[in-house]
Structure formats: C-alpha cells, structure tokens
N, C-alpha and C positions, 0 to 999 in steps of 0.2 A: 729575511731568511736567517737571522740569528737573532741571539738575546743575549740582551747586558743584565748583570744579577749581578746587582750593588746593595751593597751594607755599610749602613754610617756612611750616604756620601761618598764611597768609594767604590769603583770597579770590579769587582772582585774572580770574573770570569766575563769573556763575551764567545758564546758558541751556537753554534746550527741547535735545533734542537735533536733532530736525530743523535750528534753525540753528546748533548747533554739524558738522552735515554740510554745508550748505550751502556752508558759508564754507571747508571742507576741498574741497569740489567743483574741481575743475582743478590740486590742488595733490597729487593721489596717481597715482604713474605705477606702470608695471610692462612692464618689460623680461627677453627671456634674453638673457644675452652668456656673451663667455669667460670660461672662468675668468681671465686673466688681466689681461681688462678690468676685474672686479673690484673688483679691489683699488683700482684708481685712482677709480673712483664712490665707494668707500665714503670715498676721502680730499675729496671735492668734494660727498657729496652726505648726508641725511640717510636710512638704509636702516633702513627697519619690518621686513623678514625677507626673507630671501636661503635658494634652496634651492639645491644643487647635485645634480646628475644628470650624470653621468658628466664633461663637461668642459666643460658649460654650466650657468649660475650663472641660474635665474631668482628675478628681484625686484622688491621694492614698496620708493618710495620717497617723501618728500616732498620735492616743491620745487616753489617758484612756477613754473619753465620745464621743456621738456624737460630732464633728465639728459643722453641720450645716446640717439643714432640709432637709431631704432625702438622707443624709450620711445611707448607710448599711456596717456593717461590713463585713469583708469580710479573706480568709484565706491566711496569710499570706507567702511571700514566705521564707527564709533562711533567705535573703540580708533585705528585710524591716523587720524582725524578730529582725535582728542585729541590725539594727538603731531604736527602740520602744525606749523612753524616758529612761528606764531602765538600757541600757547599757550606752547611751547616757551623761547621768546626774551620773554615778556611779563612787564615789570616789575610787581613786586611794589607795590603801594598800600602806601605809608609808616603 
C-alpha cells in the first residue's frame, strides 16, 4: 500500500501512492505543437514522451507552470507522478 523511491541506494520518500499523485496533480501538462517548437520545450522543459505525427509533436510534460501555449493540465499517471521535478531534484538523506 505504499512505495519506497530510492536513488543511489538511498530512501528518498516512502508514500501511498494516491499522495505520490496528488502532489504530481497540476504539475503534468500535455500539449501538440510544431515539430519545430519542439526542440526548444525539450531544452526548457522536462518531457515524459513526445509522439510525432506527421509535423506535429504531441506531449506530456512536467513542470510546476504552463510549458507553452495551449499546454492543458492533465492527470497524471503513477510513472509521470514519479518523475514530476520533485522526486527528480530531491536530495538524498546523508
């Protein structure tokens, strides 16, 4: 009924997963754009998967604000929950 999310060997959170979603809640967008708008999100933003179709790039991305014009939030699954900045950028316990 919960989950440990270790890095390097260490512990770094153990929680239900409901509030490992919660806390992901507003921070998973999902946008189409150009293909060569792109390239420029992926240099500014963190991207969980990117599909392309012919010359448009739809994607899921994490970040506390909008990405980029016509990004909607959207609800996150477990797997892009785990990877939100949060777990991502979280110091390791000495």
């Amino acid at each position: 009924d919960k989950i440990a999310v270790m890095r390097e060997g260490r512990l770094i959170a153990f929680e239900t997963p409901d509030a490992i979603l919660h806390k992901a809640r507003g921070q998973i967008w999902q946008a189409a754009v150009a293909a060569d708008q792109y390239s420029a999100l992926c240099n500014n933003t963190h991207v969980l998967h990117a599909q392309r179709q012919g010359n448009v790039v739809t994607m899921r991305m994490a970040q506390t604000q909008s990405p980029c014009a016509g990004a909607e939030a959207v609800e996150p699954s477990l797997e892009e929950a785990l990877m939100t900045s949060q777990y991502l950028s979280q110091k390791i316990a000495a």
